[in-house]
N, C-alpha and C positions, 0 to 999 in steps of 0.2 A: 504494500500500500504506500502511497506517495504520503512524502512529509510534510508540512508547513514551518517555516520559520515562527510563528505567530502564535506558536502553540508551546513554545519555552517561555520559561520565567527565568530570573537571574535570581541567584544567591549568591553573596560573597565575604569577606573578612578583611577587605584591603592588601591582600597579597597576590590573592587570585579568586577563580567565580567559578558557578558551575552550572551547568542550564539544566532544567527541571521541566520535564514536557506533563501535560496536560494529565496523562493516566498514569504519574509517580515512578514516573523511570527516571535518574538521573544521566544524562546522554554524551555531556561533556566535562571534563576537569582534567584542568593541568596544576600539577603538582610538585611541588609547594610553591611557584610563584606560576603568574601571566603566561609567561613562557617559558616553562616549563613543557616537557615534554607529558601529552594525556594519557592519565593511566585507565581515563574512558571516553574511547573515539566512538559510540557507535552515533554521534549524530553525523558523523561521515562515512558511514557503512552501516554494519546490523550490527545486532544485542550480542553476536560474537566476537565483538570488538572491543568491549569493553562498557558495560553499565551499573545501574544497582535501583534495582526496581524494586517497591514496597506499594503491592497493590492489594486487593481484594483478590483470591483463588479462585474464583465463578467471577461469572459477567457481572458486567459492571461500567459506569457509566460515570463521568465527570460533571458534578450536579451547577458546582461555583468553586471559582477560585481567587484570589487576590492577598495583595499586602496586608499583612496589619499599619494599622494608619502610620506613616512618618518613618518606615523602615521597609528592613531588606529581608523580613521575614515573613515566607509563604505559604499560603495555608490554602490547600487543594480536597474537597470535598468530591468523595467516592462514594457511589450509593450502588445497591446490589437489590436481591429481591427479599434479602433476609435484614434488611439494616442500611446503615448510612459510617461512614467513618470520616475525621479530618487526618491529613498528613500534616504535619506542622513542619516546615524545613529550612535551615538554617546552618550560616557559619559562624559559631563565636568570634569577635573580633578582638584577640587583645596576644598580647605578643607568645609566642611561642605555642599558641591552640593548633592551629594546622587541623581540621576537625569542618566535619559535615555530621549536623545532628539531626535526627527525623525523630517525629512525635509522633505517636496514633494515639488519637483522640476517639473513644466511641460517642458516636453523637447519636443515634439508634439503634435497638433489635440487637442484633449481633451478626459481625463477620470474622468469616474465617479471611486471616488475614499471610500474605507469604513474601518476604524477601526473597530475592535473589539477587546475589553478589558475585560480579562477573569481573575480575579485574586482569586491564589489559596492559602492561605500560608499554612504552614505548610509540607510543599513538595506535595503539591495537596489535600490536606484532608480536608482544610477547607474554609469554604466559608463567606466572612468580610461579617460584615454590610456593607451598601452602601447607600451613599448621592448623589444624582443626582438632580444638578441643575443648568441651564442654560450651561454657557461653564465649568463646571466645577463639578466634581465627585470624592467625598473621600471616599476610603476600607476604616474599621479599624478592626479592631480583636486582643485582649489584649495587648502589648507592640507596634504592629506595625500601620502604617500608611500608605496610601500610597493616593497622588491625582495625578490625571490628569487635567491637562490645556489644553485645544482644542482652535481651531479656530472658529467651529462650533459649535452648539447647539449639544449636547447630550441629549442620549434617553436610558432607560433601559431595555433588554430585558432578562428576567430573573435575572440570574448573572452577564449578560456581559454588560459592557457600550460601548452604536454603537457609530458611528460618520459617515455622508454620508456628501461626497461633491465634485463636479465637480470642475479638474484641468486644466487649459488650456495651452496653449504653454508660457513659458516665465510668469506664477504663481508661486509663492513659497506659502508656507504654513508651519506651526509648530507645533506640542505636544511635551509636556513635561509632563512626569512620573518623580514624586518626593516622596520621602520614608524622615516620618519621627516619630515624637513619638506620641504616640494616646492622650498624656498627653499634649500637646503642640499644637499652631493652625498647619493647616494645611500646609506649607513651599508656598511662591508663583514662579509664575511663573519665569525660567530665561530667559532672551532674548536671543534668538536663533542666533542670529548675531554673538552678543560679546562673548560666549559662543562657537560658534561656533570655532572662532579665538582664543581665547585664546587656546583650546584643544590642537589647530593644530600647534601655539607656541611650547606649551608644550612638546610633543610628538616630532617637529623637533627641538629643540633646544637641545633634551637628545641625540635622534640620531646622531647630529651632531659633536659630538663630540668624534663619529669611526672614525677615518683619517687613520684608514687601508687599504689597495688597496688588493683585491683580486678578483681573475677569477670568483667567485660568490657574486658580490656583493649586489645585490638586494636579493638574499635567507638569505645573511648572518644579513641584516640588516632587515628583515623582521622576522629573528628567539629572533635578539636583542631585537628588537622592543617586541615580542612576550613574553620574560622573562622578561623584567621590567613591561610586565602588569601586571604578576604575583608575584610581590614582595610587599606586604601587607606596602605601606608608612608610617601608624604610626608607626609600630614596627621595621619594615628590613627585617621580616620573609619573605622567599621567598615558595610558592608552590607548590606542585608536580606538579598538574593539578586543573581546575578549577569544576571539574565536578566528579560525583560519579558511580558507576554498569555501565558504558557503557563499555560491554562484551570483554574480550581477547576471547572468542570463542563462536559461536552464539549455542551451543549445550553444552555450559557445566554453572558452574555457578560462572567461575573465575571474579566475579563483583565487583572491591571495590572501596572506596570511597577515592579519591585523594585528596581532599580538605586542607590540612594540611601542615605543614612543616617537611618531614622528611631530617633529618638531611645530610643524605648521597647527596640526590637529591639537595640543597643546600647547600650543598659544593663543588659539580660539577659546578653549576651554581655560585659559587661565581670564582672558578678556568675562567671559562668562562669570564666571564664579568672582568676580573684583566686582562686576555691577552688581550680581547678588550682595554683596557683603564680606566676601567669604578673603580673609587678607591671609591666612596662615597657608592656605592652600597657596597662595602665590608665592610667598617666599619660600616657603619649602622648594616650588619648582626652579625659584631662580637658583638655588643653591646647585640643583641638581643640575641646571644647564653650567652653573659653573664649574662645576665638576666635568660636565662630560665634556664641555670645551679646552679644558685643560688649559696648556699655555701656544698652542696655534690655532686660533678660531678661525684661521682660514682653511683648517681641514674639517672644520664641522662637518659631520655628515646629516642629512635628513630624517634620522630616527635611527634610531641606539634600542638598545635592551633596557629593560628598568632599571636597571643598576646602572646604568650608564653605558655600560660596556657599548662595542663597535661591530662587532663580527654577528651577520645574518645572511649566510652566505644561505641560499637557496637550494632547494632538493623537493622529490619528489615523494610521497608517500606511495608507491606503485601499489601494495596492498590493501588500501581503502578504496573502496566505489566512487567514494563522493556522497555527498547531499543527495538524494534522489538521483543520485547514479550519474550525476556532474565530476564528471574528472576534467583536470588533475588536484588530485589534494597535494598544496603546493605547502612547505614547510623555510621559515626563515622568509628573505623578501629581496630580490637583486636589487629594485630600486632602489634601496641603502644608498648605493654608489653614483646615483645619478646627479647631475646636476640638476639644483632647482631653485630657481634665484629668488622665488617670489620666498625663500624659507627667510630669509635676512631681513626683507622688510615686514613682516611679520612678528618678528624676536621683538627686532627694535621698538614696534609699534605697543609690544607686551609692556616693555619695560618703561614705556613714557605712559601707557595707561596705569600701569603703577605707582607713577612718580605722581599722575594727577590724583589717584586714589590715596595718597599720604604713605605709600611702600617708598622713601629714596632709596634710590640706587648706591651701593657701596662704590668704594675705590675701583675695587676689581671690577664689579660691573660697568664702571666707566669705561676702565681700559680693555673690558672684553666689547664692549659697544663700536667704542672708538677703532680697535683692532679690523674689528666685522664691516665697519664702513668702508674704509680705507680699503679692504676688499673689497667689497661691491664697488666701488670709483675704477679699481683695474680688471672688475668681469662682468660691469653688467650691461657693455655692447654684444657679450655671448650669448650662442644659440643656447635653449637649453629643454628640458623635457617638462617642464608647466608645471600647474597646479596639478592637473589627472595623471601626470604621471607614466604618459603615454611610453612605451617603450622603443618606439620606429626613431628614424631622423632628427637630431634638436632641431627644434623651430625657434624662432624672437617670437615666443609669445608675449600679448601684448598683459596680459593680465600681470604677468613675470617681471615685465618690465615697469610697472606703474609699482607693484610691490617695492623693488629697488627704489624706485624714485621714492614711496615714501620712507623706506630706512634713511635717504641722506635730508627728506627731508627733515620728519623729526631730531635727527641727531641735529642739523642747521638752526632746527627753531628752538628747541628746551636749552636753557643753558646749563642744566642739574646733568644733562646728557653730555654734555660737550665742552665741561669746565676744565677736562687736562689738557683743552686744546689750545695754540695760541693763536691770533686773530688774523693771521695767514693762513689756517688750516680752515678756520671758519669759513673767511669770504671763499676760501676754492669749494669749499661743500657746496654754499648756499650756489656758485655759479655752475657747479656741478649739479646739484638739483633744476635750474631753468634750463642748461640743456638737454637735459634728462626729458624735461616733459615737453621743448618743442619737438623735440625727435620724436615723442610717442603719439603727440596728434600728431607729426607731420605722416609716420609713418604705418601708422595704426588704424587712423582714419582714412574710408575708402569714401568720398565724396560722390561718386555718383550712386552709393547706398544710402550716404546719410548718416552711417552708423560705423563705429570700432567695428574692427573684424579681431576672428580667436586669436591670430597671428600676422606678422606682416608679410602680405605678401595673398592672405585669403579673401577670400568674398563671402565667408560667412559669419557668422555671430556664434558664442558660444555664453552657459552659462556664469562661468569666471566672471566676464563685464558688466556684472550684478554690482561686483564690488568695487567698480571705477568711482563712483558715488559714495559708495562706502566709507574707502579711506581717504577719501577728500580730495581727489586729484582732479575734479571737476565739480560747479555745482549740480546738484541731481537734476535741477531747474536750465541748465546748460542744453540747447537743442541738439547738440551731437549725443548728450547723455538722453535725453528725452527719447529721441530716435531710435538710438540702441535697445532701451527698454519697452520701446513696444514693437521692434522688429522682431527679439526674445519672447515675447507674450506672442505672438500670433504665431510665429515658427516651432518654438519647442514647448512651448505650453501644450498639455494634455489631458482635459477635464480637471485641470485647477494645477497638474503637476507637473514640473519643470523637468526638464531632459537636461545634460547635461550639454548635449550637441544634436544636430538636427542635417533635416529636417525629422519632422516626429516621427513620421511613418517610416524613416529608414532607422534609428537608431537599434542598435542590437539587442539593449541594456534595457531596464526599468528606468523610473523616473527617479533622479540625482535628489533625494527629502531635502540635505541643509539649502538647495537653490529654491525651495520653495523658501525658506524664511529671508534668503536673501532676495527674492521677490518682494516678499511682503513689506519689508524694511523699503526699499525703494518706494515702491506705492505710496505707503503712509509720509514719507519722507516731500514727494510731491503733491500730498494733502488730498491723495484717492482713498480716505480711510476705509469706506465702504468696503471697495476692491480687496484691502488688505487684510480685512478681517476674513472677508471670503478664501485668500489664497492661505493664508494662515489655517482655519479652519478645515481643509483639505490636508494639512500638515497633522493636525491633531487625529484626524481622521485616518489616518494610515498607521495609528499605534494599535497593538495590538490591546486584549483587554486587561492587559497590566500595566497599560499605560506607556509601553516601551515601542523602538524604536529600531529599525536596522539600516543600513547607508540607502538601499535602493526600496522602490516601488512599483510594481508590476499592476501598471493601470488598466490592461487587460484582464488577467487574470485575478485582479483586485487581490494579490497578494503581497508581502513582503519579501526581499529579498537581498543578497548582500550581510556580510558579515553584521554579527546581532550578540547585543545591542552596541550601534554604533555611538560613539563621542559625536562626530561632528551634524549629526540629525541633532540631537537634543540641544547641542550647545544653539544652535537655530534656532531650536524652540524655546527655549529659552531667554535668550539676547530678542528677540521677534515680539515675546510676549514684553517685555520689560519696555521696549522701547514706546509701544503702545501705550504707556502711562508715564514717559516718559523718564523711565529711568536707566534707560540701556546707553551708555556712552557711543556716543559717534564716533568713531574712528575720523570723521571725515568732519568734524562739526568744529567750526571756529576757523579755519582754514581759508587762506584769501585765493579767492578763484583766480588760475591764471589763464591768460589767453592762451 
């Protein structure tokens, strides 16, 4: 039977997450961090891949499911002909847990209720040793570990460790899966009580501290909620997505592996979370970027490991199917290596959105600014691979190139940015930034369209040019920008959703969710509020029913699609809703328009 993206939920503890489908299977976990290798692939293959399902033994049916209010704890209701049960599931969040806890709740009658515990590591390929004794059972397979703690007596059948045992109305019961080193005893059990409560601490005491009011409050606080799962707590590193190859189109082989930090996708998400409120989550990541830039931030690459680290060198899982049999399940990300210039004016633009949010910038961060500039001044007349990351020929994209422009121009305009500089390095910025942007209209704009093209040298429009207005390189009120954005709305718009490139009809992909909010910002921006709340609304409309989100949208098959749940969807939704009540910072606001 074919799968849905939209039928996972997320659980996580800030080091890594696990996805939780609809009828109590859990399908994916990498372990002990993000990228870590999964010791359960079967959301990229079958239940012989590695899962851990706590279901009802007879049919059975998913009655409701969702959050407990203001956290990351999911409670999925199974109903049978004999009863009703809850799953309650969760990560402890606090340092050295490492731990997936489930709860059976009898909430009617009585079920017979059965575990099965399939554990695969290596992303399904290999199969632990296995200790199986009395209430308790430990994988191991070289560095990793992993036990289970039951209630009931365990039994081994083949690979899998069962568990059977009758729930009745007003029962509780507990496993705990614990991951630890195969050199060290086995971790024991945590109490599922106190654990349970602490999580939920946890998780509402971070939330609680949006005191924003807006028309969407529950989406906006369930996308927050949703980005600090994904922000790696020892480091700051923040995510793209928690997951790898699930398909941007169920016919092609655009699969890759999100697990990482790229730099762009966290800096949006750091923009986000400063207009939420949220100031700790920023500096933690400036540390972390200054960490991973070390002392040549002219070899920054575009996304690192959460630790920082550099190496993601690419490979192929050849023994997983795929998502609904979408190959290739791709592992690590060659883009690493690419050039991509809009990543610079992006950092830069993080760190003066900080500097206006009351985070100044340290020494070092000066001189990592000032370093990065000085680079973009000697590369950023290069081709290079864009914002999408496209893997053929570099092009001068034009989006790539306005990013540049604005790394030299902030660093030009804040003086908190630019204070080790002396007043010769100044004036060549600021005259490096106006040649920067006559070159991008001279060269960007195609006059007998009207409108920027994706590149120079094209004729057509792409959604990137969403954010020429954005960061301020134009006013949005500017008729080349005017032009642009409704060439975009009548080309790749598709019942409210943005494509990333066009025409619609030929795109191979779903619809690109964050261009829907970078639509909707535009809109409201040239005072179509109407329009905006509609395009937005289309956006909210594509979460599934826990409120979550994945990079793509399949406006045909009114599916989701694309790695799940993704960073730069929510960070949209987010910065989209805020800005509506005017509290989302402009990138592009205060900025003198130039010819």
């Amino acid at each position: 039977m074919p799968r849905f993206i939209e039928d996972y939920g997320l659980i996580g503890d800030g080091q890594t997450t696990a996805l939780v489908d609809r009828s109590g299977s859990i399908d994916w976990l990498c372990w002990p961090r993000f990228d870590s290798d999964a010791c359960f692939a079967a959301l990229l293959g079958t239940s012989a891949h590695g899962r851990w399902k706590v279901a009802p033994s007879t049919s059975y049916r998913c009655i409701h499911r969702r959050y407990q209010a203001n956290t990351l704890v999911l409670e999925t209701e199974l109903e049978t002909s004999s009863g009703s049960i809850r799953l309650v599931d969760f990560m402890p969040v606090h340092d050295g847990a490492c731990a997936v806890v489930r709860v059976i709740q009898g909430l009617r009658g009585k079920v017979q209720v059965r575990s099965e515990l399939d554990l695969r590591f290596d992303y399904g390929s290999l199969r632990p040793a296995l200790e199986v004794q009395g209430e308790r059972a430990v994988a191991f397979v070289g560095p990793d570990l992993v036990v289970l703690h039951s209630p009931t007596l365990l039994r081994r059948e083949g690979s899998i460790v069962m568990a059977e045992l009758e729930i009745k109305e007003g029962e509780q019961v507990d496993f705990c899966l614990r991951y630890g080193l195969s050199t060290a005893d086995p971790p024991p059990p945590l109490g599922a009580k106190s654990s349970l409560s602490a999580t939920q601490q946890y998780w509402r005491s971070w939330i609680e501290q949006f005191r924003i009011k807006t028309k969407w409050q529950e989406a906006v606080r369930r996308s927050l909620l949703t980005l600090k799962a994904m922000i790696f707590r020892p480091s700051g590193g923040i995510i793209a997505a928690p997951t790898t190859s699930l398909p941007e189109a169920m016919a092609g082989d655009m699969n890759w592996d999100y697990r990482y930090c790229w730099l762009r996708d966290a800096t949006f998400t750091l923009s986000a979370l400063l207009d939420a409120g949220y100031h700790e989550e920023a500096k933690s990541f400036r540390d972390w970027l200054l960490r991973a830039a070390g002392g040549e931030p002219d070899k920054m690459r575009i996304m690192y490991r959460v630790d920082g680290s550099r190496r993601l060198e690419e490979w192929v899982a050849s023994w997983l199917p795929g998502f609904n049999w979408a190959e290739p399940v791709r592992i690590g990300n060659a883009a690493a290596s690419q050039f991509q210039l809009d990543v610079y004016g992006e950092l830069v633009d993080s760190v003066s959105a900080a500097a206006k949010a009351g985070i100044s910038p340290s020494e070092r961060e000066i001189a990592l600014i000032t370093s990065m500039v000085e680079h973009v001044e000697r590369v950023w007349d290069l081709p290079d691979h864009g914002l999408w990351e496209l893997r053929g020929k570099p092009r001068h994209y034009t989006y790539s190139k306005v990013s540049a422009w604005a790394a030299v121009d902030r660093f030009a305009r804040r003086q908190d940015l630019h204070s080790q500089s002396d007043q010769g390095q100044i004036d060549r910025m600021r005259a490096l930034r106006d040649r920067m942007h006559r070159e991008i209209c001279d060269r960007a704009f195609d006059p007998s369209l009207g409108t920027f093209v994706a590149f120079y040298g094209s004729d057509k429009v792409d959604a990137s040019l969403l954010n020429l207005p954005l960061v301020g390189f134009l006013p949005v009120t500017d008729a080349r920008i005017c032009k642009t954005v409704a060439t975009i709305e009548r080309e790749l718009v598709h019942d409210g959703y943005v494509h990333r490139w066009g025409p619609r009809h030929e795109a191979r992909e779903a619809a690109f969710l964050a261009c829907s909010g970078w639509l909707a910002d535009c809109q409201l921006m040239q005072g179509r509020r109407g329009e905006a709340e509609r395009t937005f609304g289309r956006l909210l409309d594509a979460a599934n029913d826990l409120g979550l989100l994945s990079e793509e949208y399949d406006v045909r098959a009114e599916r989701l699609a694309g790695n799940f749940p993704q960073a730069l969807s929510h960070i949209a939704l987010v910065r989209t809703a805020l800005r509506f009540g005017e509290q989302a910072s402009n990138r592009g606001e205060g900025h003198e328009a130039m010819a």
